[in-house]
C-alpha positions as CSV (number, residue, x, y, z in Angstrom):
1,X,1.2,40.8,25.1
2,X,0.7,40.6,28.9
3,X,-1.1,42.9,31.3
4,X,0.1,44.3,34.7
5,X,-1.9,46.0,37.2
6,X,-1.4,48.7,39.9
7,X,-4.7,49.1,41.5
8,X,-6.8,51.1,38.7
9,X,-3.3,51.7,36.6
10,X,-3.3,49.8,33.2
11,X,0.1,49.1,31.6
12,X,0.0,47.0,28.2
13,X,3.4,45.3,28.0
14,X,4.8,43.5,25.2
15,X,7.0,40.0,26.4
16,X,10.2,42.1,24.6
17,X,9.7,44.9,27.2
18,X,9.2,42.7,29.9
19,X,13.0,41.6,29.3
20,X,14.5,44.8,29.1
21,X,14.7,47.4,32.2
22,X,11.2,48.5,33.4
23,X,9.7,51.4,32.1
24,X,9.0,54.4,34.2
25,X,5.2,55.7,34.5
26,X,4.6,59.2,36.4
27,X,0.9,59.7,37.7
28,X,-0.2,63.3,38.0
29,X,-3.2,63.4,41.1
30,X,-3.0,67.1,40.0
31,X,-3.8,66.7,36.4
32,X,-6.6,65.3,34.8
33,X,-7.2,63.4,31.1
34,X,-10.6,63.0,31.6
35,X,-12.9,63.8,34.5
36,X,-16.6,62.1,35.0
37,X,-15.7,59.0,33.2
38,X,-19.0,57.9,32.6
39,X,-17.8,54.7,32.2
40,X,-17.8,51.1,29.9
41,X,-20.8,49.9,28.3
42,X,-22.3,47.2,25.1
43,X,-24.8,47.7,22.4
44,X,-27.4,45.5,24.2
45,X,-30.7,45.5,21.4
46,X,-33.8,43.4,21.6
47,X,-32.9,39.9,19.9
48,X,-34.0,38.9,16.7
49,X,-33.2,35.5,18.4
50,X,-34.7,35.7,22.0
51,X,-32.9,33.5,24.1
52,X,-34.4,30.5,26.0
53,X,-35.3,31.5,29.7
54,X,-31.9,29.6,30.4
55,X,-29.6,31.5,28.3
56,X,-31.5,34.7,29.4
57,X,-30.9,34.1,33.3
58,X,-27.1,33.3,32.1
59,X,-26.9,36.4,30.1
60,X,-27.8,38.8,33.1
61,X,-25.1,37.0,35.8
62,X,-22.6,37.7,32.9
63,X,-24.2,41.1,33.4
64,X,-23.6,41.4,37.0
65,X,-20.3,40.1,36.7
66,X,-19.0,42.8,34.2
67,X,-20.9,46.1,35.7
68,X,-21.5,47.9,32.7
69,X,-22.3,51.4,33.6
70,X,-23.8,52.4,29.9
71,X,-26.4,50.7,27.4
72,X,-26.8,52.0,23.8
73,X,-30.5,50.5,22.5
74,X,-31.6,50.6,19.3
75,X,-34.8,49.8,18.0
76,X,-37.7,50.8,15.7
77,X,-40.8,53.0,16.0
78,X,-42.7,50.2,14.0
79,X,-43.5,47.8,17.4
80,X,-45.1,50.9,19.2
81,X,-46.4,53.4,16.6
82,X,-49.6,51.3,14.7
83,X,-50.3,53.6,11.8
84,X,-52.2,56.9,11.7
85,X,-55.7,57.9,11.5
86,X,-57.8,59.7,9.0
87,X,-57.2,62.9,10.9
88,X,-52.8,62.4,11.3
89,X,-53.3,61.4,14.6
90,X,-50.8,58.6,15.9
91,X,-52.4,55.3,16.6
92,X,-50.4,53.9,19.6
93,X,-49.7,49.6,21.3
94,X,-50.3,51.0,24.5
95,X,-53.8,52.2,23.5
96,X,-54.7,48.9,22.9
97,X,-54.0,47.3,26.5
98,X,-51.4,45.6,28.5
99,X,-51.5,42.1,26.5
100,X,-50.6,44.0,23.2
101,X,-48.1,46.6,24.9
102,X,-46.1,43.2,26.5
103,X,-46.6,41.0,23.0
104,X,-44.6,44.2,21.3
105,X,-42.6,46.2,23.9
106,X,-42.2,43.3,26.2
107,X,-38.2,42.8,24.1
108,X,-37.3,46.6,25.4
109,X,-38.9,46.4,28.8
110,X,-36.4,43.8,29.7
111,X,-33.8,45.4,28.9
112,X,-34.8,48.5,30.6
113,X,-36.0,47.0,33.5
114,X,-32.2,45.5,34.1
115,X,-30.8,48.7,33.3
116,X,-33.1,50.4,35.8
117,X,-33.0,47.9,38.9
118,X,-28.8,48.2,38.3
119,X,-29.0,51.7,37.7
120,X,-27.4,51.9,34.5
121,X,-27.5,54.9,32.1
122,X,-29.3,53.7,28.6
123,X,-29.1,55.6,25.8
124,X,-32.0,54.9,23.7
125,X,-32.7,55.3,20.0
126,X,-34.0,54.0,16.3
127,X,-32.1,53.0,13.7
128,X,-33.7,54.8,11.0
129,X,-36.9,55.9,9.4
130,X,-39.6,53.8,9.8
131,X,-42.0,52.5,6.9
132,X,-44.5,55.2,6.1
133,X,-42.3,58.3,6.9
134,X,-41.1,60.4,4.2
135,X,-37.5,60.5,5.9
136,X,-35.9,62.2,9.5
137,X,-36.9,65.7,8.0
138,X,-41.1,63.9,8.6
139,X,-42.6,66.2,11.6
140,X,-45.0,62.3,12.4
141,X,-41.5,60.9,13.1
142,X,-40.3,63.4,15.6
143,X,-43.9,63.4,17.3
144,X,-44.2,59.5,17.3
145,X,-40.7,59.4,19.5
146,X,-41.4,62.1,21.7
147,X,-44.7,60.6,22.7
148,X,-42.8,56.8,22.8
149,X,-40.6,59.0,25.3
150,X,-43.0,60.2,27.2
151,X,-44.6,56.9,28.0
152,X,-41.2,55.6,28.7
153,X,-40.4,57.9,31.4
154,X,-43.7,58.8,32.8
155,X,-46.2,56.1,32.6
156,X,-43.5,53.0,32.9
157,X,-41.2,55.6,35.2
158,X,-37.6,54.1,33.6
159,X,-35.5,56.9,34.7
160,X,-32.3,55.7,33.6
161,X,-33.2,56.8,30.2
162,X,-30.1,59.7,29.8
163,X,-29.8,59.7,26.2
164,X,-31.6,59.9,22.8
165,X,-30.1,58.4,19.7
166,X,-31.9,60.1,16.8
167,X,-31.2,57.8,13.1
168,X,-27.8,55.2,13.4
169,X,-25.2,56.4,11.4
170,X,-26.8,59.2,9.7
171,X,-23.4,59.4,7.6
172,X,-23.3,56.0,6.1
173,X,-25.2,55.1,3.0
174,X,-26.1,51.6,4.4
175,X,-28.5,53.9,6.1
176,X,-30.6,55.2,3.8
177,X,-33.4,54.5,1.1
178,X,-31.7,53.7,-2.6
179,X,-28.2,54.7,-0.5
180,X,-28.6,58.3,-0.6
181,X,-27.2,60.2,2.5
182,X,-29.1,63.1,3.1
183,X,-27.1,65.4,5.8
184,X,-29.9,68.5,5.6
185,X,-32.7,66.3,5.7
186,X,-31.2,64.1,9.3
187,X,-30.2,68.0,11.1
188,X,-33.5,68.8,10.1
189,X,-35.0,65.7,12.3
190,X,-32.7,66.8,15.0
191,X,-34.1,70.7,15.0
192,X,-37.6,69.0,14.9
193,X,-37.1,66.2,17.1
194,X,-35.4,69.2,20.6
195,X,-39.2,71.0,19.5
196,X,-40.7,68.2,20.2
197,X,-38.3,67.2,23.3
198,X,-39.0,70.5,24.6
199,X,-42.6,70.6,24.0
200,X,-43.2,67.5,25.8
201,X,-41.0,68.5,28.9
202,X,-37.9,66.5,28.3
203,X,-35.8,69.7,28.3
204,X,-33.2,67.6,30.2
205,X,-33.0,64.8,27.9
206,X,-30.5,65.5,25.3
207,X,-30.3,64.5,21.8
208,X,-27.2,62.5,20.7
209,X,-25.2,62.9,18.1
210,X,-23.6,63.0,15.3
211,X,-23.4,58.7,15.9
212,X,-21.5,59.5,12.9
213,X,-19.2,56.4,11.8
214,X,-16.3,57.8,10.2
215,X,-16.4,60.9,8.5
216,X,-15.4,62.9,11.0
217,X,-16.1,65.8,9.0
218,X,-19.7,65.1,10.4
219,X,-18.8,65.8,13.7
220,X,-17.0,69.1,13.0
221,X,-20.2,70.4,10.9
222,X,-22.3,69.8,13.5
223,X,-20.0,71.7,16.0
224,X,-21.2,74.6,13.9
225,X,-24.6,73.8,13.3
226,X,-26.3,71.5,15.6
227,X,-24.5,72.5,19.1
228,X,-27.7,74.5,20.7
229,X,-29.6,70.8,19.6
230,X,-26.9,68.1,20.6
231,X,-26.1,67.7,24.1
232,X,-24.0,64.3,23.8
233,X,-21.2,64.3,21.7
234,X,-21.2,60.6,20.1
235,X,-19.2,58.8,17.8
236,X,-18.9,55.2,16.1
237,X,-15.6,54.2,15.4
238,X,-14.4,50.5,13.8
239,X,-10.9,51.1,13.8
240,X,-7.9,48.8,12.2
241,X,-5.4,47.2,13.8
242,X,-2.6,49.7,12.5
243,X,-4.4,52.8,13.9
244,X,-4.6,50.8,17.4
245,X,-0.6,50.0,17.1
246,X,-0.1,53.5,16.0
247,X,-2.0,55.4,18.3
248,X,-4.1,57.4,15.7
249,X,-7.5,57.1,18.8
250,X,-6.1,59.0,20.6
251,X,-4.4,61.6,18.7
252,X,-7.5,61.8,16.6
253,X,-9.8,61.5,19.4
254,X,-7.8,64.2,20.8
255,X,-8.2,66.7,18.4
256,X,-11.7,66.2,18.0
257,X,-12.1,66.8,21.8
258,X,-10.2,70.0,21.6
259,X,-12.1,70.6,18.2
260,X,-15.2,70.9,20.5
261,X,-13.8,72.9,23.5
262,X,-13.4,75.5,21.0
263,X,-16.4,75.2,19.1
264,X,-19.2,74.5,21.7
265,X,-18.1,75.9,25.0
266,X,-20.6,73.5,26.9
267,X,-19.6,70.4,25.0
268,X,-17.4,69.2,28.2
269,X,-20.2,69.0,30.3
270,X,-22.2,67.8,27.2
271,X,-20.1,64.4,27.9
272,X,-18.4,62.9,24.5
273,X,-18.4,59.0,24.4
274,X,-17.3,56.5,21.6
275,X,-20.8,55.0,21.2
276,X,-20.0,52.0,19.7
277,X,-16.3,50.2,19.6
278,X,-15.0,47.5,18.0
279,X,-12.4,46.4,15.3
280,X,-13.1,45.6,11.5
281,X,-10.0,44.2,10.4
282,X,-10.6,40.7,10.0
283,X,-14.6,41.1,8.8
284,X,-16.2,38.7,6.8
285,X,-19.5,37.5,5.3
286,X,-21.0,41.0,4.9
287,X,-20.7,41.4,8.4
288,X,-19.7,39.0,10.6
289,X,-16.4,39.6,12.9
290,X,-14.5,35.6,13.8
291,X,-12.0,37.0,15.6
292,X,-14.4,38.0,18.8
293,X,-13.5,34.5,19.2
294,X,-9.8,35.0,19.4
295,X,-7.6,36.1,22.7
296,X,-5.9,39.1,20.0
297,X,-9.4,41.2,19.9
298,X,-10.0,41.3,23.7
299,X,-6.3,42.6,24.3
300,X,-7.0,45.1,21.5
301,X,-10.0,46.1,22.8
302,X,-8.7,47.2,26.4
303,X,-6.0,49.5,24.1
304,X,-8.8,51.1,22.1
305,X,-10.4,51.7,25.9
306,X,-7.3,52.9,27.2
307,X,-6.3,55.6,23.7
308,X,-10.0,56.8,24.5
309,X,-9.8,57.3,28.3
310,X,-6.1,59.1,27.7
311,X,-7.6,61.2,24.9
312,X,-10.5,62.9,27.3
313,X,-13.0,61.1,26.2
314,X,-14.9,59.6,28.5
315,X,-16.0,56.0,27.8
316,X,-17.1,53.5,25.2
317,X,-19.4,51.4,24.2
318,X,-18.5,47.9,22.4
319,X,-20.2,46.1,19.8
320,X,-22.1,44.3,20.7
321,X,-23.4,41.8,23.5
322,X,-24.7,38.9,21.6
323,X,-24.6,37.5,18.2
324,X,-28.2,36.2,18.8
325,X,-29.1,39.7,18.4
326,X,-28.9,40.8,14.7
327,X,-29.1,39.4,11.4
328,X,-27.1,40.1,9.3
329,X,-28.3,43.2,7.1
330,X,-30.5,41.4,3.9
331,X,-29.8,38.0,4.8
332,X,-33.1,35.7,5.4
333,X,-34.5,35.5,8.7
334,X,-35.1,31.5,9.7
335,X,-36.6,29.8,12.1
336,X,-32.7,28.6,13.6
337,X,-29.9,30.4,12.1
338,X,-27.6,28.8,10.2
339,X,-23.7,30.1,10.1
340,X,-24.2,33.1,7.8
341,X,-27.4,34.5,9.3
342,X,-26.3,36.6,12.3
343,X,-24.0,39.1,13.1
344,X,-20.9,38.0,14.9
345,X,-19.9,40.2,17.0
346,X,-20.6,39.5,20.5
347,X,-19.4,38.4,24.1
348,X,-21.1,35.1,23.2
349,X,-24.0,33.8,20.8
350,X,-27.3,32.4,22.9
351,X,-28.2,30.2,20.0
352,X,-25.3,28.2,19.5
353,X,-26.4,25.3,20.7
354,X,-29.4,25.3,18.9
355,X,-27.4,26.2,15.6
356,X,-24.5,23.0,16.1
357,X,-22.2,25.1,17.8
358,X,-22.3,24.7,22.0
359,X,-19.1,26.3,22.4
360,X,-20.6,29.1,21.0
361,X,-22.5,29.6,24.2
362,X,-19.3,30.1,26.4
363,X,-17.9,33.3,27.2
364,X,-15.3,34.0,24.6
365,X,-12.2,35.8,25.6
366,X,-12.4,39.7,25.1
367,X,-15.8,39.7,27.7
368,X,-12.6,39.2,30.4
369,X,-11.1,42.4,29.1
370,X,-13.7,44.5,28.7
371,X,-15.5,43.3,32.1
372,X,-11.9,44.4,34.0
373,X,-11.9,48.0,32.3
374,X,-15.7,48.0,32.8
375,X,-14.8,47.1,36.6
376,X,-11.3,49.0,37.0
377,X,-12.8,52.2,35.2
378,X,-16.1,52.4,36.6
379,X,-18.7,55.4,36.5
380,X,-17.5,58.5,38.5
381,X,-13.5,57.4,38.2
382,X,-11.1,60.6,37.1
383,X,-8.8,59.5,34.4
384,X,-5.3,60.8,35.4
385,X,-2.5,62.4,33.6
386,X,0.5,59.9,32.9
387,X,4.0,60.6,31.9
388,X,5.8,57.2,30.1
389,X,9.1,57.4,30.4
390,X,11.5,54.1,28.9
391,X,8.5,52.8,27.0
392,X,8.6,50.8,23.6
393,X,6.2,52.2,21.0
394,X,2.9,50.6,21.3
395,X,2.9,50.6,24.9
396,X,0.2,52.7,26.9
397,X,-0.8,53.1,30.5
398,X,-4.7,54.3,31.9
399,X,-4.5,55.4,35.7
């Protein structure tokens, strides 16, 4: 598979179709597949690994290099909310003085601060219920992140907070206590969780949703339902390597947009973004990905890019920056992770060396893909029309 480039015009050409007599690709400047591209982005969480000061300066200048212009950030309501007191009221780390706020927020300032001084949009959230809720239908819950918001955005001034991520994959079991999905009781957290948006004056912030992974049925209901609470239509989508050959993105993806344009009326200037991207064919070890390591997965990667630019969608998120970051889900958490501890998944893993594997450190190949989208396809770009003409199945072009 080989690349060629016409300025910000993507073709994906197979070695075959380099032989034969070159295709023919029409641009349309008067037709548009999908305007405000908000751009590329990458799951960047705090680490359950930190990396050394080292690895951490390397990590930004990677950073730099790639321009993403989108962060999803998951965390937890445990590091910031301390408990309750006798009267209900929220016990908060940044009552307790700077020292304690650093020791337990000091992981998500970082982050934020980068995203802020590079003026990248973050779109911040929590996985799931915390300890000591009764579920995403709790009232506490909605309050505690409202408040958490609040000090995000008024008393640490981070403006480049554009999104709220309310519950990860509200439609996947691996979600939930005991495995039980509970659809009424998550919509209920979103109603609550726009009161409490609203009360607090972050009218402008908008809830999104449904970070549904699959069952796309999810996203159709809350069409229907939840389109006066969710104001960023957001998806998860691991895809196999047939439904990349095939095309099925972006016919799907296509539908689903035009699914919305009838539904919800505002939903185009609602925005609708792949949150997170990657491939699971080739998954192992409960949830660990080898083939980040491999040439194949970045040249797969820039398709699934280019099927959601061409299907109006308008950007995508990959999973995930850095193996260092998560465990993977019930494994043990030691002090240096051995080979079946973390999630791999990223652009690199900032504890390789200390786990025996240096190489591990080094950029591995799909980073170069993503990084030219990110760079080709930046923030603010109109995705064009294209007419193929000539083309071998398989082959797509981004303009």
């Amino acid at each position: 598979m080989n690349f060629v480039f016409l300025g910000s015009v993507i073709v994906a050409l197979s070695s075959a179709a380099l032989a034969e007599e070159a295709p023919t690709v029409t641009i349309d400047l008067q037709a548009t597949a999908a305007g405000r591209f908000m751009g590329l982005g990458v799951q960047w969480d705090p680490y359950e690994y930190p990396p050394p000061e080292t690895e951490w300066k390397l990590t930004l200048a990677r950073l730099d290099f790639m321009k993403p212009a989108f962060f999803r950030v998951m965390w937890s309501a445990t590091p910031y909310c301390l408990g309750f007191d006798e009267a209900g009221k929220p016990q908060y780390v940044w009552e307790l003085g700077e020292a304690k706020v650093q020791e337990r927020l000091g992981p998500l300032f970082a982050i934020l601060d980068y995203a802020q001084s590079h003026g990248i949009d973050v779109m911040l959230g929590e996985w799931n219920q915390p300890k000591g809720f009764l579920g995403p239908q709790d009232p506490r819950w909605a309050r505690v992140i409202a408040d958490f918001v609040t000090y995000l955005t008024t008393r640490k001034k981070y403006t480049v907070i554009r999104y709220y991520n309310f519950f990860n994959e509200p439609n996947g079991n691996w979600m939930w206590p005991q495995g039980k999905v509970d659809y009424a009781a998550w919509a209920a957290g979103i109603r609550l969780l726009r009161q409490e948006f609203d009360a607090h004056g972050l009218k402008e912030l908008p809830i999104a949703g449904p970070d549904n992974s699959g069952n796309w049925e999810w996203l159709d209901r809350c069409a229907q339902e939840l389109r006066e609470q969710i104001g960023f239509w957001e998806m998860h989508w691991y895809v196999k390597d047939k439904e990349l050959f095939d095309g099925d993105i972006e016919r799907l993806l296509r539908a689903k947009r035009e699914m919305l344009l009838a539904t919800d009326p505002q939903s185009q200037a609602k925005n609708l973004y792949m949150g997170e991207a990657g491939i699971i064919q080739g998954r192992v070890n409960g949830d660990q990905q080898p083939r980040v390591k491999d040439y194949d997965y970045g040249v797969l990667m820039a398709d699934f890019v280019a099927q959601v630019a061409r299907a109006g969608w308008m950007g995508a998120s990959a999973w995930d920056l850095d193996d260092a970051m998560h465990v993977v889900n019930g494994r043990k958490h030691p002090a240096i992770p051995d080979d079946l501890t973390l999630k791999i998944w990223g652009f690199w893993n900032t504890r390789g060396r200390a786990m025996g594997h240096p190489e591990d450190e080094a950029i591995r190949p799909w980073f170069y893909t993503w990084s030219l989208m990110s760079r080709l396809f930046p923030k603010g770009s109109r995705v064009a029309a294209v007419k193929e003409e000539g083309f071998p199945a398989g082959l797509r072009t981004v303009a």
